[in-house]
C-alpha positions as CSV (number, residue, x, y, z in Angstrom):
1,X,148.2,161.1,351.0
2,X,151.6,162.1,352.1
3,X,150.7,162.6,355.6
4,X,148.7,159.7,356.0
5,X,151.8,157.8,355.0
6,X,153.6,159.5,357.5
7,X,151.0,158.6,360.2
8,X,150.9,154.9,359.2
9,X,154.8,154.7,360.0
10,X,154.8,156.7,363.1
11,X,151.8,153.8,364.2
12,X,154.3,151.0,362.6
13,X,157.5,152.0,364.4
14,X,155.6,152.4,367.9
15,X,154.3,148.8,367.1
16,X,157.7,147.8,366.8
17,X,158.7,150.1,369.8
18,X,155.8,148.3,371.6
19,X,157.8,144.8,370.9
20,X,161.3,145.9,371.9
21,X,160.3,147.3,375.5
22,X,158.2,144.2,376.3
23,X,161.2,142.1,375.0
24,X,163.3,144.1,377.4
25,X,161.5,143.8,380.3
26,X,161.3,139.9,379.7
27,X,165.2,139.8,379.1
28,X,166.4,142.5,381.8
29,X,169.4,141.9,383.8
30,X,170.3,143.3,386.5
31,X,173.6,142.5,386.7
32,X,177.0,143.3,385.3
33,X,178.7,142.5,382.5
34,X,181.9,140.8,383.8
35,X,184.3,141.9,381.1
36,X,185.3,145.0,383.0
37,X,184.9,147.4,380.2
38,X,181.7,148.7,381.7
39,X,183.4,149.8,385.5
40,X,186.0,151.3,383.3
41,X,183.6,153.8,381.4
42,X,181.7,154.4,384.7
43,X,185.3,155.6,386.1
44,X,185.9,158.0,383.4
45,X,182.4,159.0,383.5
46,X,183.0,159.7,386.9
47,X,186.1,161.5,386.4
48,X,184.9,164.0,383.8
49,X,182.0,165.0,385.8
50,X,184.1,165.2,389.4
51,X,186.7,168.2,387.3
52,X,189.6,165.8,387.4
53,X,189.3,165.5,383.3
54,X,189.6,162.5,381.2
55,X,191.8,160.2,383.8
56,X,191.8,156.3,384.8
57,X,190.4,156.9,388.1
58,X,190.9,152.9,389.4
59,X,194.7,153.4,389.2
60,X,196.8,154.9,392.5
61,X,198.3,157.4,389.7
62,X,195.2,158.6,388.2
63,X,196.5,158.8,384.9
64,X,194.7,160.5,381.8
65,X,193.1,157.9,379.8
66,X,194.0,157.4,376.1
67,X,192.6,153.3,375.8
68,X,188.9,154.7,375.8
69,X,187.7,157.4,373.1
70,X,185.7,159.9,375.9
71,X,182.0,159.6,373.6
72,X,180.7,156.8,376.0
73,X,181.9,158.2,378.9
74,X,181.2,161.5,378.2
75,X,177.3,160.3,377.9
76,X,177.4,158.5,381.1
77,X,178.6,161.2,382.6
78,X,175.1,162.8,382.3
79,X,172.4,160.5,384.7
80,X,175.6,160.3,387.0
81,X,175.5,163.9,387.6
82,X,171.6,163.4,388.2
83,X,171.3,160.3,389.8
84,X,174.8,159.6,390.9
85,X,176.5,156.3,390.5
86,X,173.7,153.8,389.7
87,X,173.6,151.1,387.9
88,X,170.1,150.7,387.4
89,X,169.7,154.1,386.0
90,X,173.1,153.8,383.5
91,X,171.2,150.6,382.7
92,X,168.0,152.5,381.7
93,X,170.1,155.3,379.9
94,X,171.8,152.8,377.3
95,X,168.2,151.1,377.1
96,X,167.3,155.0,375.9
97,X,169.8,155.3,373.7
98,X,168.8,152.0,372.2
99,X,165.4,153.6,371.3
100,X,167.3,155.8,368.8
101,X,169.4,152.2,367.5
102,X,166.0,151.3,366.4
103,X,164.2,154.0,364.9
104,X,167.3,154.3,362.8
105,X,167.2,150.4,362.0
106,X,163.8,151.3,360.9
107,X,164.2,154.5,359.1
108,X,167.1,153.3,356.9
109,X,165.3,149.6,356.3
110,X,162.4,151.7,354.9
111,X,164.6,153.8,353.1
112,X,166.2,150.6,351.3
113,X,163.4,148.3,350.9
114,X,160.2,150.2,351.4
115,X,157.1,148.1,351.9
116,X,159.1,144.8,352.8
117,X,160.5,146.6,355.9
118,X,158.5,144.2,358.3
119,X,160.4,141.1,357.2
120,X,163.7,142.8,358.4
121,X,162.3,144.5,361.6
122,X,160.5,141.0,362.7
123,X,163.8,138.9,361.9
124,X,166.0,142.1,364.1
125,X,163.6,142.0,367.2
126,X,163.6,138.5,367.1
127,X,167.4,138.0,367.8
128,X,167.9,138.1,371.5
129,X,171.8,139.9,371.0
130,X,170.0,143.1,370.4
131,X,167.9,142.8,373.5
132,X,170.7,141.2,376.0
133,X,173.2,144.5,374.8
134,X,170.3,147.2,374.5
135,X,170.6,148.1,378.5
136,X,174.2,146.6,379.0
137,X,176.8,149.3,380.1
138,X,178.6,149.1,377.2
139,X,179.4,150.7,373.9
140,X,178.0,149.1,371.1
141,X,174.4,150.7,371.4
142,X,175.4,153.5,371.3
143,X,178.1,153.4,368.6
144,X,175.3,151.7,366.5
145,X,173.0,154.5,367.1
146,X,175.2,157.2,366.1
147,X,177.0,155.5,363.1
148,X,172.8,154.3,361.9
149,X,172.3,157.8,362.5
150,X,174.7,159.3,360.3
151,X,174.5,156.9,357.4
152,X,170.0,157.5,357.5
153,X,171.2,161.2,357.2
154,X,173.7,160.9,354.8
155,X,170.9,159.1,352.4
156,X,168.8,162.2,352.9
157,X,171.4,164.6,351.9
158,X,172.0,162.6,348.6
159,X,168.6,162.1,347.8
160,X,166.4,164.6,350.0
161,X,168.4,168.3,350.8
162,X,171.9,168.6,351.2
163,X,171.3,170.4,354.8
164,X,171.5,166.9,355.9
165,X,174.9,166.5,355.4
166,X,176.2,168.8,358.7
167,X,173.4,165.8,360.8
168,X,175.6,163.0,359.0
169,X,178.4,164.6,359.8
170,X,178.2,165.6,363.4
171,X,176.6,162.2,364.3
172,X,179.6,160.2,362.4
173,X,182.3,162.4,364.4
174,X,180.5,161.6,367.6
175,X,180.7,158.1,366.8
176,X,184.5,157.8,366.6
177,X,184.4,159.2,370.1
178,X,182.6,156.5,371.3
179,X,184.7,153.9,369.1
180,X,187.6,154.5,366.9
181,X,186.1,152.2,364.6
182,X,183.8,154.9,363.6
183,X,186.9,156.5,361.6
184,X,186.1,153.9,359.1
185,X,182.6,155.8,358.6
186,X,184.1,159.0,358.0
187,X,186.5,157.2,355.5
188,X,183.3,156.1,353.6
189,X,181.6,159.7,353.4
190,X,185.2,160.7,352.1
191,X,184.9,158.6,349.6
192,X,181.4,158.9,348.5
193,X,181.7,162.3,348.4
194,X,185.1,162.5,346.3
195,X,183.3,160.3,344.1
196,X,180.1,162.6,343.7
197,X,182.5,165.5,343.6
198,X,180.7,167.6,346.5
199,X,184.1,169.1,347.2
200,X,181.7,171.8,349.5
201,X,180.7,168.9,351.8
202,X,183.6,167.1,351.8
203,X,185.8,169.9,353.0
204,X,182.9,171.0,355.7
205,X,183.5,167.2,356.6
206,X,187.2,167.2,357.3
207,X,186.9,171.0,359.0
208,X,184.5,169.6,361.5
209,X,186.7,166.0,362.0
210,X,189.7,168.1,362.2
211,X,188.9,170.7,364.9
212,X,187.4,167.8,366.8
213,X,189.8,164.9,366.8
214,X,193.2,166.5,366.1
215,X,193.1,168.1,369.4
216,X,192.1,164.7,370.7
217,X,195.0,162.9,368.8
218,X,197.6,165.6,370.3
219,X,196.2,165.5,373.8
220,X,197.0,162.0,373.8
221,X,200.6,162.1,371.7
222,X,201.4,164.7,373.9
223,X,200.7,162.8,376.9
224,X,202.7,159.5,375.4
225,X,199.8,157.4,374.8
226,X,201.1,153.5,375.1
227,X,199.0,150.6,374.6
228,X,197.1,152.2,371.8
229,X,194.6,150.5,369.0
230,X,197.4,150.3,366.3
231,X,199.7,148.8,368.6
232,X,197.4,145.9,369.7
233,X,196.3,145.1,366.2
234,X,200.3,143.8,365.6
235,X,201.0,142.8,369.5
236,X,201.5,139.0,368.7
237,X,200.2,138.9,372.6
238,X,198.0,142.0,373.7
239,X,198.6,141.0,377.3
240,X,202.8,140.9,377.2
241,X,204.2,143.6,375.1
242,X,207.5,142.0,375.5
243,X,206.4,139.6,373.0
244,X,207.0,142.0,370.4
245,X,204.9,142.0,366.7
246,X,203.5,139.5,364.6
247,X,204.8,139.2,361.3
248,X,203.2,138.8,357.6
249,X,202.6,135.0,358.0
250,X,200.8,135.9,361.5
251,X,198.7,138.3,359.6
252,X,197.1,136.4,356.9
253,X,196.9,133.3,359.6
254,X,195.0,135.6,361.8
255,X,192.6,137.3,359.1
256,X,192.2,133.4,357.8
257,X,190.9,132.2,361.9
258,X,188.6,135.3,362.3
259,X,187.3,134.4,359.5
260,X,186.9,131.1,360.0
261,X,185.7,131.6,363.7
262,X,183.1,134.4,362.6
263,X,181.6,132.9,359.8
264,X,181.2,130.0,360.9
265,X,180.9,130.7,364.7
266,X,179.7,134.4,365.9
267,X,177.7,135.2,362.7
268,X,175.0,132.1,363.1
269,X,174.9,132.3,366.8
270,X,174.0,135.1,366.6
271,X,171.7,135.4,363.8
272,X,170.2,131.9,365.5
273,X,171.2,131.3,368.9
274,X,169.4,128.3,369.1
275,X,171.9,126.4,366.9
276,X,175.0,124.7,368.9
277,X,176.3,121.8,367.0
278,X,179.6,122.3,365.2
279,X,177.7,121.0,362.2
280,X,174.5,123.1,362.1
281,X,176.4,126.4,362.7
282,X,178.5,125.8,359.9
283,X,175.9,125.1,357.4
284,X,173.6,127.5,359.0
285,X,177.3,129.7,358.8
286,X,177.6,129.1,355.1
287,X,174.1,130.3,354.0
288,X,174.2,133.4,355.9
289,X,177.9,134.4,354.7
290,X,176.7,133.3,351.4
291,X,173.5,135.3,351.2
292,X,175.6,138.6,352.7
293,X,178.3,138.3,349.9
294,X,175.5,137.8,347.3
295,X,173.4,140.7,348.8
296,X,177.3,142.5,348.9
297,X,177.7,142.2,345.2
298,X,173.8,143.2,344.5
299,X,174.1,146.4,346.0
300,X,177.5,147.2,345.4
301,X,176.1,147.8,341.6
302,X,175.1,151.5,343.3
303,X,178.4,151.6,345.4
304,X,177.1,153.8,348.5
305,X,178.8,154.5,351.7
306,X,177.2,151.9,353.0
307,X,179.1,149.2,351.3
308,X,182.6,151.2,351.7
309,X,181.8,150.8,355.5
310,X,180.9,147.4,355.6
311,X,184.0,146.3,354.0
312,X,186.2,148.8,356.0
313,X,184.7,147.1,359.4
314,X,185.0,143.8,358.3
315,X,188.6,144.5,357.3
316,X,188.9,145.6,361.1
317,X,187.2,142.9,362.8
318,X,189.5,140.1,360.8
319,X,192.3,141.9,361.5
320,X,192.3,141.9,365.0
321,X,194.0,139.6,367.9
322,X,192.1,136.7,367.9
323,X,191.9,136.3,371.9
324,X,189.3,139.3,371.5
325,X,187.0,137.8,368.9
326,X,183.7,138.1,370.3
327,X,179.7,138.9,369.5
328,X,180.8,142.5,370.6
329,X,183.1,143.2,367.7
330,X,180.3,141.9,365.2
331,X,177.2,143.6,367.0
332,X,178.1,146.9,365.6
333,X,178.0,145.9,361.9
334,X,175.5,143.2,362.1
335,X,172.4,145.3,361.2
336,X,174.2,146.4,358.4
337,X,174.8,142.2,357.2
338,X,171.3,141.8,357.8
339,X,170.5,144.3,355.1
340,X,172.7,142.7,352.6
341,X,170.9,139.4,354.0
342,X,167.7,140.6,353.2
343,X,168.7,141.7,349.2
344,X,169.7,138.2,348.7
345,X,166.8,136.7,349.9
346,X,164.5,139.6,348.0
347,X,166.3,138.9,345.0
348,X,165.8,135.2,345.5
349,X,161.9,135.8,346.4
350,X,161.8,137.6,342.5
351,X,163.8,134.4,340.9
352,X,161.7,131.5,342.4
353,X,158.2,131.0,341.9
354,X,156.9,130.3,344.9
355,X,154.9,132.5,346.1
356,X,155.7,132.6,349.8
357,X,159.1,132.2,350.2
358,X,159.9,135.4,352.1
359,X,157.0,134.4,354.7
360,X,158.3,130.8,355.1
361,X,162.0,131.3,354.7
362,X,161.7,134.5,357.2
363,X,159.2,132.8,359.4
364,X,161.0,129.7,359.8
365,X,163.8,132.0,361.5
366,X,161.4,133.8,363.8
367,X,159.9,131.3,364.8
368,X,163.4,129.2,366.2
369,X,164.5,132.5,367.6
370,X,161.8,133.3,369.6
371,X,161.7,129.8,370.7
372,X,165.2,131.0,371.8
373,X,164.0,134.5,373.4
374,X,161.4,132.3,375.5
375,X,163.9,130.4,377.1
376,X,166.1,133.0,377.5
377,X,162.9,135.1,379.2
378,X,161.9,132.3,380.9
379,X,165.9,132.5,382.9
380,X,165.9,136.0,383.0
381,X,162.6,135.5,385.1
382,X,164.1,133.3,387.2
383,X,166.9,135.1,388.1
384,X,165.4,138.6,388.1
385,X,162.7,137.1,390.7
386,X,165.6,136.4,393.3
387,X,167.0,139.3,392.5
388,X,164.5,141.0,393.6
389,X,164.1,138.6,397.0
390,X,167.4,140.2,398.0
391,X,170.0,138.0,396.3
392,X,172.1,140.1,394.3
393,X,174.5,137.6,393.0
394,X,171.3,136.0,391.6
395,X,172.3,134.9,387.8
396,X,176.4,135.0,388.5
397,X,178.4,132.2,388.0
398,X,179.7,131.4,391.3
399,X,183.7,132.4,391.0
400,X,182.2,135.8,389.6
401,X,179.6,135.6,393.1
402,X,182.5,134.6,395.4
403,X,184.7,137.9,393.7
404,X,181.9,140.2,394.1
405,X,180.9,139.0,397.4
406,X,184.9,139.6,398.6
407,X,185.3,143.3,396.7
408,X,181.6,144.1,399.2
409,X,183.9,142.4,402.1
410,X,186.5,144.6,401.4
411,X,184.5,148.0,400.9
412,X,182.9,147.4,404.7
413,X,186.4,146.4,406.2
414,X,189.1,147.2,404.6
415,X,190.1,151.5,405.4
416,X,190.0,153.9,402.9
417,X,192.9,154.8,400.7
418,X,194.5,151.1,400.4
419,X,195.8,149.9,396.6
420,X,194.6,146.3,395.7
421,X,196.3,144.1,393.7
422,X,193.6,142.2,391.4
423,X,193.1,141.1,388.2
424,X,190.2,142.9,387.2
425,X,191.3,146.1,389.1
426,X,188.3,148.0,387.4
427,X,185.7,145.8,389.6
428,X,187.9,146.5,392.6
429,X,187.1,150.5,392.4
430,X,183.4,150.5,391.2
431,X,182.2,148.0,394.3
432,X,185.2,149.1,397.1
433,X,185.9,152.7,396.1
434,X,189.9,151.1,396.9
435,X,192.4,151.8,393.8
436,X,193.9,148.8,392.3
437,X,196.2,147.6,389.6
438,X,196.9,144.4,387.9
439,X,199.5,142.0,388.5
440,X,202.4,142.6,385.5
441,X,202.1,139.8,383.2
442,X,206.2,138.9,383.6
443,X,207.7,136.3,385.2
444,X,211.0,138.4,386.1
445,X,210.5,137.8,390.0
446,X,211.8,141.1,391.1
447,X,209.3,143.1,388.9
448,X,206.7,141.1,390.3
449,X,207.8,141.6,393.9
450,X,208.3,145.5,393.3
451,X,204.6,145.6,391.8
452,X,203.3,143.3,394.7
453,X,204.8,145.9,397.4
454,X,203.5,148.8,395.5
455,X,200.0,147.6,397.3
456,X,198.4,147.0,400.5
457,X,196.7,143.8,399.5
458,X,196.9,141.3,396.8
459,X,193.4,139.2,395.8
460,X,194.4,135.8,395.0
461,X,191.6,134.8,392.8
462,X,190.0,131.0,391.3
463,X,188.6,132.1,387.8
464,X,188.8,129.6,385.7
465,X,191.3,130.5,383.7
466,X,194.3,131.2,386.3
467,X,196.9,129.7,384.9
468,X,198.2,133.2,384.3
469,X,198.0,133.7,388.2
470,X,199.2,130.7,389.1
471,X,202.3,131.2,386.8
472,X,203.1,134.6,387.4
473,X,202.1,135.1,391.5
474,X,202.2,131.8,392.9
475,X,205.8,131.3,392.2
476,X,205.9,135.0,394.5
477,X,203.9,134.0,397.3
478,X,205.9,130.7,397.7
479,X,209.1,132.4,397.8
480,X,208.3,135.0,399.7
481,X,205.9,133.4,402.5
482,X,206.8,135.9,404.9
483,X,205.6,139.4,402.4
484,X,201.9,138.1,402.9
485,X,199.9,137.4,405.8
486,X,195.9,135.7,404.7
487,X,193.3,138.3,406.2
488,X,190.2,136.2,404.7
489,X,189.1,133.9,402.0
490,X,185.5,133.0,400.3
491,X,183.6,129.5,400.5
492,X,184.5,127.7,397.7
493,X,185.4,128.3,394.8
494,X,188.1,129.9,397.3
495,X,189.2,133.9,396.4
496,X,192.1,134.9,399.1
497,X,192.7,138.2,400.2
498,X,196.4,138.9,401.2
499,X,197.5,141.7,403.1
500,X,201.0,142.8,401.9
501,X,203.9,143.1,404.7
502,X,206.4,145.8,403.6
């Protein structure tokens, strides 16, 4: 009987397998995420593998790295030793990874709600976030993997054979290498375990955390790590450090707009990305924060580590600089909302009487996301079809074309070993192979002018939000006429490139 149960899952999961593949090769995308974070980890996936260790690679200095935890990187780093640097096959290798982000969303669903599983794994594969970011080079797949991972394991040790505890364990560390976030799941085991009193586990726990990230932490004290995580949460602006800290007031004014701008912004888009109005998202906004709070105080009855990390990450993800609130923050924790969704809406299903309300309620949310997956498939098509005509801006918007298009310009005719000034400096290395650095975010002229004749060329850029540029090098160039001579410009909108006369 046991095994035939078994079987049956296997033959479920590869169903739901079956859907996410096809889903992926209707949604694909070809191209790159413009945020920059994804040249960054291909750099330091580069630099591990070329014997250089952990360093910034885009930068003239080469310096070692202490912004990114190495997990990420350290993965990439394995189809570019095979395949070299390819962004196809990094592509693929998240999409992999994301194999193991669902089993897990499956295996811990069962584990929670048994036969009603395939209300939760129909509403998951039918939001289009976890499609669009399963073969992005970024991250949050992976993180999710890991920390699902752990926390499935860390159910079977309570409940199945403690062995599973040192799986937990190993997978939770790895996840705070691939986000420092994933401290907050080791936090949760701590706790959890103090409160069980399994002293044994808990102390294997913080031997195998220490003898991994302590030397980590002192690699990167000892190097004088700036710019760090806990500096950036009280930066009152992350881009000009100058600004110095925010105090109390800014605090709880800044927890009080995430939450505002999550619950009633990034947590219904998300869950339905076919609402836009202002209005609809914050009704739809309400009843999903609503049913995760009731679903919070439901299981919280139990207390597992489960609800410690949810509140830990939430705690995070309100707490940080508003300028960075995105879908990316929330994607890591929003299978883990669902869950909580889903024991509202089960103890809802008990307390009415009709008999259907899971298969309407549920269906009436497939149904308007798929509507949203079709048109989003239908685009995807679009673009992927002149893609593969030979446009490879195909899908860009066009300042993110004309910038590409220049840093292509630029690796065919501009000779080796030149620094670039740019403001995603990142781009500049992965396309050109040139190093590059950012322009300072000062308006003190003679720091700009020193920075500005630390390069060869400066790329005078039109993204739509330049008033930084215009602000901060304009006020340069206009002074100084005579430091830059134009070597080239795009069709409109118009990206400059300026060589620098020391």
């Amino acid at each position: 009987m046991k095994k035939k149960a078994q079987t049956e899952n296997k033959k479920i999961f590869f169903l739901y397998l079956g859907i996410f593949v096809l889903l992926t090769v209707l949604l694909f995308s070809p191209r790159l995420f413009v945020g920059g974070d994804n040249a960054q980890y291909i750099a330091l996936a580069e630099s591990l593998i070329s014997g250089k260790g952990y360093r910034t690679l885009y930068l003239p200095e080469e310096p070692p790295n202490t912004h990114f935890p190495p997990g990420f990187s350290l993965l990439l780093s394995i189809p570019y030793l095979v395949f070299g640097k390819n962004i196809l096959i990094f592509k693929l290798f998240v999409f992999c990874i994301s194999i193991g982000t669902l089993f897990f969303l499956y295996t811990i669903s069962r584990h929670l709600y048994q036969g009603k599983t395939k209300f939760i794994m129909a509403f998951l594969l039918s939001m289009p976030i976890f499609i669009v970011y399963n073969h992005r080079i970024l991250s949050e797949m992976p993180y999710l993997c890991f920390t699902l991972g752990a926390l499935y394991f860390f159910y079977m040790a309570e409940e199945k054979h403690a062995a599973y505890y040192y799986l937990s364990f190993g997978l939770a560390i790895f996840a705070v290498f691939i986000r420092t976030t994933g401290i907050v799941l080791i936090i949760s085991m701590i706790i959890i375990l103090l409160l069980k009193k399994r002293f044994k586990y808990l102390v294997i726990l913080l031997i195998m955390f220490g003898i991994t990230y302590v030397p980590w932490h002192m690699r990167n004290a000892a190097i004088g790590a700036s710019d760090t995580y806990f500096d950036q949460l009280f930066a009152r602006d992350v881009f000009d450090p100058s600004a110095g800290s925010i105090g109390a007031g800014d605090f709880i004014h800044r927890i009080g707009s995430n939450f505002m701008v999550y619950s009633f912004g990034f947590i219904p888009k998300t869950m339905l990305p076919l609402l836009h109005s202002r209005l609809l998202l914050g009704i739809a906004g309400a009843i999903f924060v609503g049913l995760i709070l009731s679903g919070f105080i439901i299981s919280s009855r139990k207390f597992s580590v489960l609800d410690i990390y949810l509140m830990g990450v939430v705690a995070i993800i309100l707490s940080w600089p508003r300028i960075w609130a995105s879908e990316r923050f929330l994607l890591p924790v929003l299978p883990i909302m669902i869950f909580y969704v889903f024991t509202a809406l089960f103890w809802i299903s008990r307390k009415v009487k009709f008999r259907y309300f899971m298969i309407v309620f549920v269906g009436l949310l497939i149904a308007l996301n798929s509507y949203a997956m079709g048109r989003c498939a239908h685009d995807m098509i679009t673009i992927n079809t002149r893609y593969l005509r030979g446009d490879k801006y195909a899908g860009y918007e066009s300042t993110w074309h004309q910038y590409f298009a220049l840093l292509y310009w630029i690796d065919h005719n501009i000779p080796p070993g030149r620094v670039i000034m740019s403001r995603k400096p990142e781009f500049v290395y992965l396309i050109s192979g040139h190093k590059a650095i950012i322009f300072p975010h000062t308006r003190n002229h003679y720091e700009l002018i020193n920075a500005v004749l630390q390069c060869d060329y400066v790329i005078f850029d039109a993204f739509y939000d330049k008033n930084t540029q215009e602000h901060l090098l304009t006020p340069v160039i206009k002074r100084e006429p005579d430091r830059f001579k134009m070597i080239g410009q795009t069709p409109e909108p118009t990206f400059y490139l300026l060589q620098v006369i020391k």
